[in-house]
N, C-alpha and C positions, 0 to 999 in steps of 0.2 A: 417105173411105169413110163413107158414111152409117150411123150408130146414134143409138138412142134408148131412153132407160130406162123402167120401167114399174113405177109404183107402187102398180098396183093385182091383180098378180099373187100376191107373197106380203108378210106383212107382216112375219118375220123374217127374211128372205134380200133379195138384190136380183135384180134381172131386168132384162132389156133384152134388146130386137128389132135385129140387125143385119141389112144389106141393102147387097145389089152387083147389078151387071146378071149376073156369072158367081157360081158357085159360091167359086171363089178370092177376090174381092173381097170376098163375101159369107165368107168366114172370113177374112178382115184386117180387116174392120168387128168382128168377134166378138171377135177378139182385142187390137182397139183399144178396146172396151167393156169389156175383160175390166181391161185397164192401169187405164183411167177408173174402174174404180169402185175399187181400190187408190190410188192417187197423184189428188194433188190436181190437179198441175199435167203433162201426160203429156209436154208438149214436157221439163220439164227430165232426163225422161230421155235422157238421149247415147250414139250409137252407138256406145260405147268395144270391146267384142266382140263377137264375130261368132257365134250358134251355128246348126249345122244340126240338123233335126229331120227326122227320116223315121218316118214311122205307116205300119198298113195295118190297114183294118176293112172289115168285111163291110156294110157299107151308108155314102153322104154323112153321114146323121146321129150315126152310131156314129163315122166318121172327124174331124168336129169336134167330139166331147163329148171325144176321145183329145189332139188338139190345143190344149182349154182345158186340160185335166185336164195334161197338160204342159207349161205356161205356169205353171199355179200348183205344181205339183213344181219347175220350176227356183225359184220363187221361193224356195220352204219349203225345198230341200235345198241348196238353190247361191248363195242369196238375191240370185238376176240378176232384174232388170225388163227384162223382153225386148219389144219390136214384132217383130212380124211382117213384112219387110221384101221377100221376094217367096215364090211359093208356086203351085209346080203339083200340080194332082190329076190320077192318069190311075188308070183303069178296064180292066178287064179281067180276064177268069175270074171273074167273081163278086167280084172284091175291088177296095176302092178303096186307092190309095197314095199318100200325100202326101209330097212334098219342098220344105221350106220352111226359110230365109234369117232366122235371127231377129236383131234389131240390139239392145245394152243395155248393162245396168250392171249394177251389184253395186248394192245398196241403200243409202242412202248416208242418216242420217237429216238429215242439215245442208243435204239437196238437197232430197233426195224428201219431202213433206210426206204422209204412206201415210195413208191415209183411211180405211177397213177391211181386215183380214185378210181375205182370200176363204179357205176349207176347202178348199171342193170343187166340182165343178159337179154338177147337180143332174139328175136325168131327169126332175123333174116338171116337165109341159107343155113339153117341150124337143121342139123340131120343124125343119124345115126344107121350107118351102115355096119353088114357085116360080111365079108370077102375071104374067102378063103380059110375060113377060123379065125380072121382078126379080125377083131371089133375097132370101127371107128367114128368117131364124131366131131362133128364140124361144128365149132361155138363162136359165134359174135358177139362179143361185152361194149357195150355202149361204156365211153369213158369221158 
């Protein structure tokens, strides 16, 4: 899944544009961005457990700010490095639902080489567009 960082959005935090042809691809690039800028090396993290994640937010872009913001709670309360391993969204009545497959570890410092603590994810310039069949979104992590 295609991402890319962006060093001219803020100059305390980091940022990066993640992109899929679907919306779901398009939040496993997010959340594979999300990995990258914590851990040096993302492969040496191993799918040793398994966790599920279920959200529900009233719009696509509130739905993936809930799924970073997720990502970095397990890390801070559970201290697991999770991927995102598969993940449907479904729509209806006004709300969107996500059910999503995360694969990882416990933090391990002899493994994982952690590059920055991410805090938080951010709402500034956070977006999700979609152009031509590719999906993309725009994520600012407070670090």
């Amino acid at each position: 899944m295609p991402y890319r960082y962006l060093d001219d959005i803020a100059t305390a935090d980091a940022a990066f544009e993640a992109a899929g042809m679907t919306p779901e691809e398009m939040f496993v690039s997010a959340a594979d961005a999300l990995l990258g800028i914590m851990v040096e090396n993302t492969d040496a993290v191993s799918a040793e457990r398994t966790h599920h994640i279920g959200l529900e937010a009233d719009s696509l872009e509130m739905l993936l700010y809930r799924l970073l913001e997720e990502l970095v709670f397990l890390k801070d309360a559970r201290r697991l490095l999770l991927r995102v391993a598969e993940i449907h969204i479904i729509t209806g009545d006004g709300v969107f639902r996500l059910e999503a497959e995360a694969c990882g570890e416990e933090i391990n410092p002899e493994k994982h080489e952690m590059i920055v603590d991410v805090k938080a994810i951010t709402l500034h310039r956070f977006k999700i567009e979609e152009r031509g069949g590719m999906w993309t979104a725009t994520v600012v992590v407070d670090v």
